[in-house]
BALOBA-1460 file (C-alpha; in Angstrom, 3 decimals):
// residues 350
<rec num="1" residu="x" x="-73.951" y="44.441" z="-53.218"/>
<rec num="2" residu="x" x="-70.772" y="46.398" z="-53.995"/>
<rec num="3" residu="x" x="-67.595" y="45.077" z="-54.640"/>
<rec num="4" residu="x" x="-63.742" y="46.975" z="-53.711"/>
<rec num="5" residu="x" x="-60.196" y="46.748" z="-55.013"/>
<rec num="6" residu="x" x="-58.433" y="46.604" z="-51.919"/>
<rec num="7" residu="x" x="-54.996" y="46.034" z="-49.947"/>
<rec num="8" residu="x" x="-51.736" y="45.653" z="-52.195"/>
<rec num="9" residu="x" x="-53.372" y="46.123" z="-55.656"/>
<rec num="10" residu="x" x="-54.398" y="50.246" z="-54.199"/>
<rec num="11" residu="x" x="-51.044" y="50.559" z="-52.837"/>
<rec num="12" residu="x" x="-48.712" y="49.772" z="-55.752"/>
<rec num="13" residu="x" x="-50.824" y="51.453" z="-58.258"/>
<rec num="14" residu="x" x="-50.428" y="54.490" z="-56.180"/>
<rec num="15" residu="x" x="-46.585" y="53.730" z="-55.835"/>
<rec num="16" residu="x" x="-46.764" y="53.455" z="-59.709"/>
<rec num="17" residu="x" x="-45.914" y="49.109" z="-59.583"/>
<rec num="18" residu="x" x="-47.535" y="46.974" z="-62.306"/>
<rec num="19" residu="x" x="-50.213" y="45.856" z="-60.749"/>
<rec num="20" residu="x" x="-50.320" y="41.758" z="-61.337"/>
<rec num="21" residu="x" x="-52.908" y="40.584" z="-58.728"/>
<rec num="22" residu="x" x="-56.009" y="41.944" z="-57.064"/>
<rec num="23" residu="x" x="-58.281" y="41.321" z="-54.452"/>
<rec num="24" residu="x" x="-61.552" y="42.457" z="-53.845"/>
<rec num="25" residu="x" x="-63.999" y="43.290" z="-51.142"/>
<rec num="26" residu="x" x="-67.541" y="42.737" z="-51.402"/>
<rec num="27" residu="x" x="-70.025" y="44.530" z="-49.143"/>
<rec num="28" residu="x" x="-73.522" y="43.527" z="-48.952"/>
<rec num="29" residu="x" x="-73.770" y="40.591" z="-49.866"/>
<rec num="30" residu="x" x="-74.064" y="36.673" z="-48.588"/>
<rec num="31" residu="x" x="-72.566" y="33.920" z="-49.342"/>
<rec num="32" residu="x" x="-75.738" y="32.400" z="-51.037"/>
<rec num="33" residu="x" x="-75.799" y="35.460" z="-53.227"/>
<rec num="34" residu="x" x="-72.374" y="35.110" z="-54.263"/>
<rec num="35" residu="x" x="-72.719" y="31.494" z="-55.140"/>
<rec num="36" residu="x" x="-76.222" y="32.529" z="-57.347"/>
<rec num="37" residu="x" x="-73.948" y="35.339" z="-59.351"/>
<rec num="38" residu="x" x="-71.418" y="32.071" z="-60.385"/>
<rec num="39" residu="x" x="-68.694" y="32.906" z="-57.972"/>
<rec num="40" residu="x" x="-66.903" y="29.931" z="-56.582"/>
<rec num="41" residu="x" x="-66.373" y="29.526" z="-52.477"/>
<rec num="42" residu="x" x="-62.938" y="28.816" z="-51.819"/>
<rec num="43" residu="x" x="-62.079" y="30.288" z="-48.225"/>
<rec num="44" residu="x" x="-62.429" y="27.977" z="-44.867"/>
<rec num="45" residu="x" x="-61.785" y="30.414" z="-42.149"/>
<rec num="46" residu="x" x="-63.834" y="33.221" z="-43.398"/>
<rec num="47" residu="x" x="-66.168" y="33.793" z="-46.948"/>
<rec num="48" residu="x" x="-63.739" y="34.194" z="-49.753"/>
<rec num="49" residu="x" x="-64.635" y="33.191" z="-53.659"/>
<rec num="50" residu="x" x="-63.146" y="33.500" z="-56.810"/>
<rec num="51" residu="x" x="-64.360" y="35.657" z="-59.941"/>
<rec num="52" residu="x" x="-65.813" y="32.634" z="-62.094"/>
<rec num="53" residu="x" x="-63.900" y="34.769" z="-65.169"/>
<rec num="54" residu="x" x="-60.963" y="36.338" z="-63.446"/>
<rec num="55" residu="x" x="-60.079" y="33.823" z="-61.209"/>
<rec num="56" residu="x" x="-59.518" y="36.906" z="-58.345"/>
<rec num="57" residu="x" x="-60.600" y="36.795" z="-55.073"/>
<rec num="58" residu="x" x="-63.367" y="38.429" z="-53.593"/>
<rec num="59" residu="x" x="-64.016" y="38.328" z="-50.017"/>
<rec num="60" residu="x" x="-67.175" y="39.184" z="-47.835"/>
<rec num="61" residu="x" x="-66.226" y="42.434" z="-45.438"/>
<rec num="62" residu="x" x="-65.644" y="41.200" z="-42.535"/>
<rec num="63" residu="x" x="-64.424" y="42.345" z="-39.307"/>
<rec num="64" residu="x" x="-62.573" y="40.187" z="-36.483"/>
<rec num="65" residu="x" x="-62.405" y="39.872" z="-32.503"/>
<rec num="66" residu="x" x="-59.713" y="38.656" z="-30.231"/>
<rec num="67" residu="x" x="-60.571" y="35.296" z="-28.890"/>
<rec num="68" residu="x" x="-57.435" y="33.656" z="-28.299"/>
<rec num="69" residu="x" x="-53.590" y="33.454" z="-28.262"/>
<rec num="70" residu="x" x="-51.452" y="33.935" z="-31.851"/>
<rec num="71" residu="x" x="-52.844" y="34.458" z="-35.167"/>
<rec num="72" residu="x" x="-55.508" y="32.043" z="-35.129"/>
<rec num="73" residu="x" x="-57.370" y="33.281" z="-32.095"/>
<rec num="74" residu="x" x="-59.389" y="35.423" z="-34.077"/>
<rec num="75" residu="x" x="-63.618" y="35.480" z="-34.221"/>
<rec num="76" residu="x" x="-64.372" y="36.511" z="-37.544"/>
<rec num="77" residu="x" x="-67.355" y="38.080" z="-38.131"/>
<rec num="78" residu="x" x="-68.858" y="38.418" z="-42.097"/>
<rec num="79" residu="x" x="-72.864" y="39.507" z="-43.205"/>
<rec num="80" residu="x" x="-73.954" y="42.018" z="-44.983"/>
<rec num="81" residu="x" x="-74.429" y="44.612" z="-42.497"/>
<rec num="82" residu="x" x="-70.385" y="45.061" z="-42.249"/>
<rec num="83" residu="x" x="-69.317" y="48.502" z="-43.891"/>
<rec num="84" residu="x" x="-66.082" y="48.953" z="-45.580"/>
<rec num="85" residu="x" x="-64.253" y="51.014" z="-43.287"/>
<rec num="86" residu="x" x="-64.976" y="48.684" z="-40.987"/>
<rec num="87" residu="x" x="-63.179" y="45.675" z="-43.022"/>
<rec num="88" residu="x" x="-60.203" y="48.169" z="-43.630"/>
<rec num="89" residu="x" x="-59.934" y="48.940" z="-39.714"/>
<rec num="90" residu="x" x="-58.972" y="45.552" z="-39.715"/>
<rec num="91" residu="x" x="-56.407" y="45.697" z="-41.604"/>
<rec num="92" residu="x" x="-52.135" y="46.090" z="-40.496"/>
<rec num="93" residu="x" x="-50.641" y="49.306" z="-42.059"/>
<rec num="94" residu="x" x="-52.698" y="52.122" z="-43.187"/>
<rec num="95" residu="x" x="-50.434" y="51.917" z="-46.667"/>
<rec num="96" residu="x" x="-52.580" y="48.372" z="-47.276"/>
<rec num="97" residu="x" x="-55.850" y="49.747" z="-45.204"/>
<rec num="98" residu="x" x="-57.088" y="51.455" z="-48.737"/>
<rec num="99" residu="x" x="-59.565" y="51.134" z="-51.656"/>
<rec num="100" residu="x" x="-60.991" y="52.082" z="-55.021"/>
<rec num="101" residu="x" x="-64.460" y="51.759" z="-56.054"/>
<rec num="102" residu="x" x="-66.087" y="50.790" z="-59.739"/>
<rec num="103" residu="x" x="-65.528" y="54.665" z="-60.874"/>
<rec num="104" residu="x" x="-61.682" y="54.649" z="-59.466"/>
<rec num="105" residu="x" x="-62.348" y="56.733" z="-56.945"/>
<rec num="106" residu="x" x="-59.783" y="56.427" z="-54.035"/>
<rec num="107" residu="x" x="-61.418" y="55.521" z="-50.302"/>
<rec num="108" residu="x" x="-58.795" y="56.090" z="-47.552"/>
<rec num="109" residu="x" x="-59.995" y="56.547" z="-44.011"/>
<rec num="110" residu="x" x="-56.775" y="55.919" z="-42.409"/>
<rec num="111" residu="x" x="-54.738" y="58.299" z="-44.770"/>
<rec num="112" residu="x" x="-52.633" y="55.339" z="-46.090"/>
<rec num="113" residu="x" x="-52.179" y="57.702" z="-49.215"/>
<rec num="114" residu="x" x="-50.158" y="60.167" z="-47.451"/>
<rec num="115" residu="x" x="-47.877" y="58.046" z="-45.550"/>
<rec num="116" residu="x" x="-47.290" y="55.970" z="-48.527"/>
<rec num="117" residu="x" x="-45.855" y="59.532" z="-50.114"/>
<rec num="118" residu="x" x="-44.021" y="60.037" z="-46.627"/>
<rec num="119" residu="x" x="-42.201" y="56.664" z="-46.834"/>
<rec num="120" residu="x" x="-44.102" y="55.687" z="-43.171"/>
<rec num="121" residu="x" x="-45.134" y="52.202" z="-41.936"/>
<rec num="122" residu="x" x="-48.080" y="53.090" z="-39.404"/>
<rec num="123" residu="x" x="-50.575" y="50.720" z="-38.068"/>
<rec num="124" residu="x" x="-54.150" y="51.204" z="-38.289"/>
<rec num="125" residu="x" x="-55.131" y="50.516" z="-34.857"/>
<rec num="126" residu="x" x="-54.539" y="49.231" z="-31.347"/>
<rec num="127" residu="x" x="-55.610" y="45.749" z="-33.210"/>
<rec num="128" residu="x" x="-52.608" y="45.584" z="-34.511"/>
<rec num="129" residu="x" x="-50.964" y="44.537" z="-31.082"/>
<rec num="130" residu="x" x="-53.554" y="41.169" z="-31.381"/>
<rec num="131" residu="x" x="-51.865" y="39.210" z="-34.099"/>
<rec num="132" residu="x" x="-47.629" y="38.725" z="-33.267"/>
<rec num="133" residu="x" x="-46.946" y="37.896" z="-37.001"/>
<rec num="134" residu="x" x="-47.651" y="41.784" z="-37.754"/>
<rec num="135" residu="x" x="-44.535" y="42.663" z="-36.417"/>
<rec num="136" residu="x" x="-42.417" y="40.611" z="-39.294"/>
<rec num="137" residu="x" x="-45.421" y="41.793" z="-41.766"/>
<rec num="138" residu="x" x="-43.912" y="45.656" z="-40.628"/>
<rec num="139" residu="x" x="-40.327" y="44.211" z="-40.695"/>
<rec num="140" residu="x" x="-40.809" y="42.700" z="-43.979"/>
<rec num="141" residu="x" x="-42.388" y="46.004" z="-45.746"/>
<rec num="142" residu="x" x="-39.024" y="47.795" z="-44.347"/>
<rec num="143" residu="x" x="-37.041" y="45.412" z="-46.568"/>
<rec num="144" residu="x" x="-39.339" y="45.892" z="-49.471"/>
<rec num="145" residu="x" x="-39.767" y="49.628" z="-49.584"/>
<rec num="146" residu="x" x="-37.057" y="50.961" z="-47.063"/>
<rec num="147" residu="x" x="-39.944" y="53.119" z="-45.529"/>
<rec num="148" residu="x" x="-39.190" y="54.465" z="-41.613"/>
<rec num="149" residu="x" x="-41.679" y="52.789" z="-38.765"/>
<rec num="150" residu="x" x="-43.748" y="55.124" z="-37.128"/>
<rec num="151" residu="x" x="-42.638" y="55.797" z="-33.703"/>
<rec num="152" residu="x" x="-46.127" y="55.168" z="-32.653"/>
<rec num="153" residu="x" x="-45.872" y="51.986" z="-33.949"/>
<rec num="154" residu="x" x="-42.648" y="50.890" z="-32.599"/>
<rec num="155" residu="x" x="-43.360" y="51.574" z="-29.424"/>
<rec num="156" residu="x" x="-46.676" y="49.099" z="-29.632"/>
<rec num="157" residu="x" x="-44.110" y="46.277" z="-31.703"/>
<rec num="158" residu="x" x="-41.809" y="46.986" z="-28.209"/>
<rec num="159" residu="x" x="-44.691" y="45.948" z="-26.145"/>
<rec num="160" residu="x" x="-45.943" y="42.966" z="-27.974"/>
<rec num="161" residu="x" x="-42.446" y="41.473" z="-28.055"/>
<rec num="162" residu="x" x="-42.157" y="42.634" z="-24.448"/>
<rec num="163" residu="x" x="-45.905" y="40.713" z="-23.532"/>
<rec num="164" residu="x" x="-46.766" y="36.880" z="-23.741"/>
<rec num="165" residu="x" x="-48.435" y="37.711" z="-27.150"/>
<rec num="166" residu="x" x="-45.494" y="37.904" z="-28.925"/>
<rec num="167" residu="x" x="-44.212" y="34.180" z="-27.822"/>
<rec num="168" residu="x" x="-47.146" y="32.541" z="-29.755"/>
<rec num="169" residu="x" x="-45.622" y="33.232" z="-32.870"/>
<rec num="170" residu="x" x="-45.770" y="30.010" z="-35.666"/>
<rec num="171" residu="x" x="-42.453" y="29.140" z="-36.577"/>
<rec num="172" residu="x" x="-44.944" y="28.230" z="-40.453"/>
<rec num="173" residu="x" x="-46.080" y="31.751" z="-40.332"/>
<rec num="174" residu="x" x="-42.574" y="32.880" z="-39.186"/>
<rec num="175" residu="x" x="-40.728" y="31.443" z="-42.002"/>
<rec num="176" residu="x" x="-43.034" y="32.714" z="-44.507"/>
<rec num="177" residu="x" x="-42.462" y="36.601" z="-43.609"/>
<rec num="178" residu="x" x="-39.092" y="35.849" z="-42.991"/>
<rec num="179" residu="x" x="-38.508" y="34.323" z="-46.462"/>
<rec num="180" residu="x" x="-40.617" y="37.233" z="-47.896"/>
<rec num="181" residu="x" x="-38.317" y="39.760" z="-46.407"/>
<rec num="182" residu="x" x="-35.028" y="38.218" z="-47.680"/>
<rec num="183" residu="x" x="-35.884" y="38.386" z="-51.169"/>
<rec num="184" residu="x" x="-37.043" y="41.795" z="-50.599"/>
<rec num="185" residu="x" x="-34.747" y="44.424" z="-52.089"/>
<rec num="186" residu="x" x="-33.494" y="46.097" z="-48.924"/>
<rec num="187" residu="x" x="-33.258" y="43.344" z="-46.304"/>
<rec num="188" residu="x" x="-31.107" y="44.590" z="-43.990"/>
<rec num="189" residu="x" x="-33.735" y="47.230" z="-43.204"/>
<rec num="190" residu="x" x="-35.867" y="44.062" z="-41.795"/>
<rec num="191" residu="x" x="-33.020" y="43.060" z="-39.349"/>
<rec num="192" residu="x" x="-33.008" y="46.746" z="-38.406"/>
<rec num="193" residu="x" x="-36.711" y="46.320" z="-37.583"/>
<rec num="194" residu="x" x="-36.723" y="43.388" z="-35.945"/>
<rec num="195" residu="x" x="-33.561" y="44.713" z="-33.539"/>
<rec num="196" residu="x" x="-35.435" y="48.096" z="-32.934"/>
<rec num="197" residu="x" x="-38.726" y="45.842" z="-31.471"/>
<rec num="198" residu="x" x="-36.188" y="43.736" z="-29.474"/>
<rec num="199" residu="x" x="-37.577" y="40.477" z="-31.544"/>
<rec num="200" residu="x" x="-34.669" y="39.948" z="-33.183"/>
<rec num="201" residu="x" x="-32.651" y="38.780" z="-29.877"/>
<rec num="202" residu="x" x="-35.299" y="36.320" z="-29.295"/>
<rec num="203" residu="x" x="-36.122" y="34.975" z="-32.468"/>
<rec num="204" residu="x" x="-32.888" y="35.365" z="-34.546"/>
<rec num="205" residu="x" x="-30.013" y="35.177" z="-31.096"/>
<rec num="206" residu="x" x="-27.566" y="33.528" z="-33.537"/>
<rec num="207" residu="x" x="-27.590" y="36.513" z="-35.985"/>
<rec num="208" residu="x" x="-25.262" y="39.201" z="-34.685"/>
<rec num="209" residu="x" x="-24.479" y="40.715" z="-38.072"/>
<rec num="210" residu="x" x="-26.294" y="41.376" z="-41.254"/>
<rec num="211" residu="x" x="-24.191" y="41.279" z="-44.507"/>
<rec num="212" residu="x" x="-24.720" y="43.870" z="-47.441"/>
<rec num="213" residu="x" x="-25.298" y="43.094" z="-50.833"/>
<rec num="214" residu="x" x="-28.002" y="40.100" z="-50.381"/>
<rec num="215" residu="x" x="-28.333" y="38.559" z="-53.708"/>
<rec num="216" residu="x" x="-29.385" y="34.925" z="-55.631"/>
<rec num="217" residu="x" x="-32.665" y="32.697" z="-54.204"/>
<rec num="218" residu="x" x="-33.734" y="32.428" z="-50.651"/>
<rec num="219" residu="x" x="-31.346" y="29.326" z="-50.397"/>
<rec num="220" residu="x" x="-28.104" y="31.909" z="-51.262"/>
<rec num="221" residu="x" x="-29.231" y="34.383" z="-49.159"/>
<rec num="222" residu="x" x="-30.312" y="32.594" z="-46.226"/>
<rec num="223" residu="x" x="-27.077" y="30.987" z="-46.464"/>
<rec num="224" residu="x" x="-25.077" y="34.334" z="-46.295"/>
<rec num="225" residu="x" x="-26.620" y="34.682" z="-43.263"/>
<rec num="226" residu="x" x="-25.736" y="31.903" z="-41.868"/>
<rec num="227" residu="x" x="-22.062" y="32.079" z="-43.336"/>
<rec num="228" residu="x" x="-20.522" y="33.102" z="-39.808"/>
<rec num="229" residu="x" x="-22.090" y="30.699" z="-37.699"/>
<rec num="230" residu="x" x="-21.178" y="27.411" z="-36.124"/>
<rec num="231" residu="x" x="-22.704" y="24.348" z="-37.193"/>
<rec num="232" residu="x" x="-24.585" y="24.175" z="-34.689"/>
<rec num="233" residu="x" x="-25.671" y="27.586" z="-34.195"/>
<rec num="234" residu="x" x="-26.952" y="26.933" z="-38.135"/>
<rec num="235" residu="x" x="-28.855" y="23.637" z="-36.672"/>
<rec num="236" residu="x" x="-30.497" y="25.531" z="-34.010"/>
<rec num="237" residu="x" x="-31.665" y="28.726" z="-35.981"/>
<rec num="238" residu="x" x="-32.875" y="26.394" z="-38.877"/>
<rec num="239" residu="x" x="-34.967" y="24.269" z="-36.469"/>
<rec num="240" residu="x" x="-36.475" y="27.252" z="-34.478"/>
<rec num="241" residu="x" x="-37.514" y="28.705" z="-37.836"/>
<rec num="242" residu="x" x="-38.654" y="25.436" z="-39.598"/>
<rec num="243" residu="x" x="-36.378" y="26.518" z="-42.654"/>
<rec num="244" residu="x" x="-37.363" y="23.761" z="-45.495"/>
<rec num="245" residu="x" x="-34.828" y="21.115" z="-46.238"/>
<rec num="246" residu="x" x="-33.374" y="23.387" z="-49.312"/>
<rec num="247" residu="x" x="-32.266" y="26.231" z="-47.218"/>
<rec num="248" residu="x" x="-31.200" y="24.424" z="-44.290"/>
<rec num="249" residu="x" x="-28.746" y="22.290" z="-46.359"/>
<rec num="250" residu="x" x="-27.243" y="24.938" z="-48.188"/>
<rec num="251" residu="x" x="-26.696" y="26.836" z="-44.983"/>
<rec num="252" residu="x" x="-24.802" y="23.571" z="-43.328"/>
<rec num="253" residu="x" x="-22.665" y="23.305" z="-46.498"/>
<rec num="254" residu="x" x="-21.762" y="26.938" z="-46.202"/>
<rec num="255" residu="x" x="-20.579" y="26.451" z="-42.434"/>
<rec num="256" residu="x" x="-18.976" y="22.836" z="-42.682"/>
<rec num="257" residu="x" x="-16.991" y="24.247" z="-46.135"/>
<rec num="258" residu="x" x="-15.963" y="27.547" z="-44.754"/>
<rec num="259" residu="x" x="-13.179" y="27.473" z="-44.179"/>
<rec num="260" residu="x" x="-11.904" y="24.828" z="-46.573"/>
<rec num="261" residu="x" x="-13.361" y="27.442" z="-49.749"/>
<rec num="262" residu="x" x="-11.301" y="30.505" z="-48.338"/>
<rec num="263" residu="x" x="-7.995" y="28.129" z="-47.864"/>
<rec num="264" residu="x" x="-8.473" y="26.758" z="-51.145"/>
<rec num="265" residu="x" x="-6.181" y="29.128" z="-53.408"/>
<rec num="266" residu="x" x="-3.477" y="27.516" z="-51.417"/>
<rec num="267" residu="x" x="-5.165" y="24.052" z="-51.301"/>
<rec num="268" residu="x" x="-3.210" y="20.832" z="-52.554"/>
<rec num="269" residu="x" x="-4.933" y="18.676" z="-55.109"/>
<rec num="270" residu="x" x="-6.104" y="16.364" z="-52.201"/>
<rec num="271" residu="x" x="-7.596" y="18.924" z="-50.160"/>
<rec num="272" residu="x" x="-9.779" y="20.622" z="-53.243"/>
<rec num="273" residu="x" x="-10.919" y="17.016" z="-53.996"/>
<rec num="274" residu="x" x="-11.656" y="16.808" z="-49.964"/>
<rec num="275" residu="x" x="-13.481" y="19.715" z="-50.017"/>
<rec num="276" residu="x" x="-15.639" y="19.014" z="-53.300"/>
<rec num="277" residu="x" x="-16.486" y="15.307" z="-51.767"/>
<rec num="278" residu="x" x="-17.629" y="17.260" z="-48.290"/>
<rec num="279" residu="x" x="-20.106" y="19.514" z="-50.775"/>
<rec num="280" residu="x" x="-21.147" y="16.720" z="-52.624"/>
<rec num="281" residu="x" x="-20.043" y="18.832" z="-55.305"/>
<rec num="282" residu="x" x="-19.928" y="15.744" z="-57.779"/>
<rec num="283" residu="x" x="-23.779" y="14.413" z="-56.848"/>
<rec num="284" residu="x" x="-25.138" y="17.753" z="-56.809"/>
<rec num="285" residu="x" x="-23.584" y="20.325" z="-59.001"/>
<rec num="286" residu="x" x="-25.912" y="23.133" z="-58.879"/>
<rec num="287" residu="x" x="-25.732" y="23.002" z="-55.103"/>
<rec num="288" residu="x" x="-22.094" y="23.469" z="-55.083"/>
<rec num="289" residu="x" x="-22.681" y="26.174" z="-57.979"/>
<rec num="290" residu="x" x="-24.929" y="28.680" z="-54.988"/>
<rec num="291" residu="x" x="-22.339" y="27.098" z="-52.006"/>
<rec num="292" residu="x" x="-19.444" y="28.977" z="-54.099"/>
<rec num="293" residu="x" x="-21.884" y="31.715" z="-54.894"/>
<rec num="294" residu="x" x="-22.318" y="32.143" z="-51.106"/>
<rec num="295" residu="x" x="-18.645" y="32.054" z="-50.601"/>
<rec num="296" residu="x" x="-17.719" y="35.284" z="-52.884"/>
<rec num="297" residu="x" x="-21.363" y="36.848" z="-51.807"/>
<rec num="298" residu="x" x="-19.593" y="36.650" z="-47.810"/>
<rec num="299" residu="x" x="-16.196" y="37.394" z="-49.074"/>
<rec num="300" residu="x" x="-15.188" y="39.653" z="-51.821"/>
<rec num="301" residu="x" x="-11.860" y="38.179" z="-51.590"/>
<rec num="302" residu="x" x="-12.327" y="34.625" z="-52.010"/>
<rec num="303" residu="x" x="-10.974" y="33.161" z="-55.401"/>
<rec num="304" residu="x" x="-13.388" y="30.582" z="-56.081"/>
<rec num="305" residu="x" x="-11.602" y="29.953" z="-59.643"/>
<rec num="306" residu="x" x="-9.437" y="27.622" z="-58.444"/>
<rec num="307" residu="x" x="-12.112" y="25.067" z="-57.264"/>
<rec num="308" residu="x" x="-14.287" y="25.737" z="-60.363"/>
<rec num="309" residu="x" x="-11.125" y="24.606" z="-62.310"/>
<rec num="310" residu="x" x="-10.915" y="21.246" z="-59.923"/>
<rec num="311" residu="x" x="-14.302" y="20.500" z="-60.081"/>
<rec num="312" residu="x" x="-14.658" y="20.589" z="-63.899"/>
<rec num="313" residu="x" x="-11.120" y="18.527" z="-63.965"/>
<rec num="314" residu="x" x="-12.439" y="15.933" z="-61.665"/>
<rec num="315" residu="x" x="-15.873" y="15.686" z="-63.739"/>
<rec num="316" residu="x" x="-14.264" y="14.755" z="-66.587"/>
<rec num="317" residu="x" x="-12.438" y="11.556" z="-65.038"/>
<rec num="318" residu="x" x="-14.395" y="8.387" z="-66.840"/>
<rec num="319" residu="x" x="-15.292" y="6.879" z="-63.329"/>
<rec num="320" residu="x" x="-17.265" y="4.035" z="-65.294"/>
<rec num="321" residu="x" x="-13.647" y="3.228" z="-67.118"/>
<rec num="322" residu="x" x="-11.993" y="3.529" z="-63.886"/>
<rec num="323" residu="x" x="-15.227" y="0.824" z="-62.465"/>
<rec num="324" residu="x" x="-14.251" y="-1.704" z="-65.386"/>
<rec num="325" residu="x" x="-10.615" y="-1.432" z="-65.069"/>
<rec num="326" residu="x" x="-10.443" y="-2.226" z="-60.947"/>
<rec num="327" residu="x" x="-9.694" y="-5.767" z="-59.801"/>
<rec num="328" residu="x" x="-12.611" y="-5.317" z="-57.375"/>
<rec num="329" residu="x" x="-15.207" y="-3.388" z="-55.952"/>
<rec num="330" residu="x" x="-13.264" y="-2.186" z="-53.058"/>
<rec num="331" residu="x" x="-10.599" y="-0.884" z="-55.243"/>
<rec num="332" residu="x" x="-12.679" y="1.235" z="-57.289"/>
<rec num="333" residu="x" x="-13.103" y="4.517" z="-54.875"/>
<rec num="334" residu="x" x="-8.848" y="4.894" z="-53.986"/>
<rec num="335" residu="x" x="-8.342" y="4.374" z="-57.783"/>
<rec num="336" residu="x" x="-11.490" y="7.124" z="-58.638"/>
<rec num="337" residu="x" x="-9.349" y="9.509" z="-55.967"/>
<rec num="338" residu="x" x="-6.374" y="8.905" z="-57.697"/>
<rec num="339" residu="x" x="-7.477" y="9.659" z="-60.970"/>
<rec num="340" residu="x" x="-9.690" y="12.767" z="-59.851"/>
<rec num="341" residu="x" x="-6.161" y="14.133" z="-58.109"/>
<rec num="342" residu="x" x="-3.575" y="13.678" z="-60.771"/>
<rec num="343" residu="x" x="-7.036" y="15.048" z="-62.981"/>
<rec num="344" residu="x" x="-6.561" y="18.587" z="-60.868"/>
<rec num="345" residu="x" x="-3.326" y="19.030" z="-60.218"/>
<rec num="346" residu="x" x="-2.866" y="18.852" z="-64.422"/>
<rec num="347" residu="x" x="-5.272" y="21.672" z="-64.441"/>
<rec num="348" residu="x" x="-3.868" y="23.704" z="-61.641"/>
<rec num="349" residu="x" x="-0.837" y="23.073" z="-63.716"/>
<rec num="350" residu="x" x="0.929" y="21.284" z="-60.530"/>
């Protein structure tokens, strides 16, 4: 029994990036052996257990077979008989197809080493054409290191999105590279990707531009993308992606405030309170805070100052005071308006 660091702990030590997290091969070995030397079973598709110390993982080498449509239809096959190279041929990119033994020695069959140094994102094999969600893994290490594609490997992301295989992609799995790649420092260079495969038509049709200078949470940024769009261009591209509730409402505020936030230097005291009741700017604060965050993000010339200033204004108003001091009930909200207007225009100075 002989255990590996493998995958993304090899890579960004080589790329000299603090390593935080490793995982570990193990060949020769069985699962009843692991569980004797203390180590915990935690995987359900295929042997994985955790250190009983340091908590990594450390997973049987395994290799897999095609059986099936998407990234489930997989046959995965682990005993002790399965080399190393043979779990690394599994593996996407030769840059994450490498390992170090107990004495640090480097093991790269592939020659993930050298296109790591070349700035390349190569697959490993013809594999690679068997699992669809590959193509935003490649897509997704654009945005993170700005490498170039191999044009070997293009051409093969061209074909899947060009065959059946690359329509049983997860819209779960989906959403997960395509977060990844947004908080990624360079993620234009994943739209790039995904336009150069011809998958970005057919997953992302609404998206005809990128914007520069992504910045803020996934909820900001997915937002700025969405910043053009019609409401229910947003309401389609959030459903076919399964965004989660945060990033879908931020991205419906963005389009159904548009326009109001860019008018809004010029806004009357009315409209600004219009437009922070349509945010629900008074409920939920920190929302508004990214919304307006969005808004100069999409716009270098929009002058959010103005509705910051309203905002704060209309805060202040004692809406409990307001409560006591109405006849009735139905009074209450016209009187809180009031107030909250003659509260803004005083600090708009109109």
């Amino acid at each position: 029994m002989k255990a590996y660091v493998v995958g993304g702990a090899v890579r960004d030590e080589l790329l000299g990036i603090p390593v935080a997290d490793r995982d570990w091969v193990v060949v020769g070995a069985t699962p009843e052996e692991m569980a004797a030397a203390g180590f915990r079973p935690v995987g359900s598709d295929f042997p994985v257990f955790l250190h009983p110390r340091t908590r990594e993982e450390y997973a049987l080498a395994r290799t897999e077979r095609k059986s099936g449509r998407g990234y489930k239809g997989f046959t995965v096959h682990a005993a002790p008989d399965v080399t190393l190279e043979q779990d690394l041929a599994r593996r996407d990119l030769t840059i994450n197809a490498m390992a170090r033994d107990d004495s640090g020695a480097l093991i790269d069959p592939f020659g993930g080493a050298r296109d790591l140094k070349d700035g390349v994102l190569r697959h490993v094999s013809g594999a690679f054409a068997e699992d669809p969600v590959r193509i935003l893994r490649v897509a997704r290490f654009a945005a993170r290191y700005a490498f170039r594609i191999a044009d070997e490997t293009l051409a093969l992301m061209r074909r899947m999105v060009d065959s059946d295989e690359a329509e049983h992609l997860v819209p779960e799995r989906v959403w997960q590279e395509f977060a990844k790649g947004l908080l990624e420092p360079h993620p234009e260079r994943m739209f790039e990707a995904l336009e150069d495969c011809g998958l970005r038509a057919r997953l992302l049709p609404e998206i005809k531009s990128v914007p520069r200078g992504f910045a803020g949470p996934l909820a900001v940024r997915f937002a700025l993308l969405c910043w053009p769009l019609e409401e229910s261009e947003v309401q389609a591209l959030c459903d076919r992606l399964r965004a989660p509730n945060a990033e879908r409402e931020l991205a419906l505020a963005a389009c159904r405030c548009r326009d109001a936030i860019v008018a809004a230097h010029a806004a009357s005291p009315a409209g600004l309170l219009e437009l922070l009741k349509r945010a629900d700017a008074f409920r939920r604060p920190e929302r508004f805070g990214e919304l307006l965050a969005v808004a100069r993000l999409a716009d270098r010339g929009v002058d959010t100052k103005p509705i910051e200033s309203a905002l704060a204004a209309a805060q202040a108003v004692d809406a409990g005071a307001i409560a006591r001091g109405a006849p009735n009930a139905q009074q209450i909200p016209a009187r809180l308006d009031a107030a909250r207007e003659r509260a803004i225009a005083a600090a708009l100075g109109g």
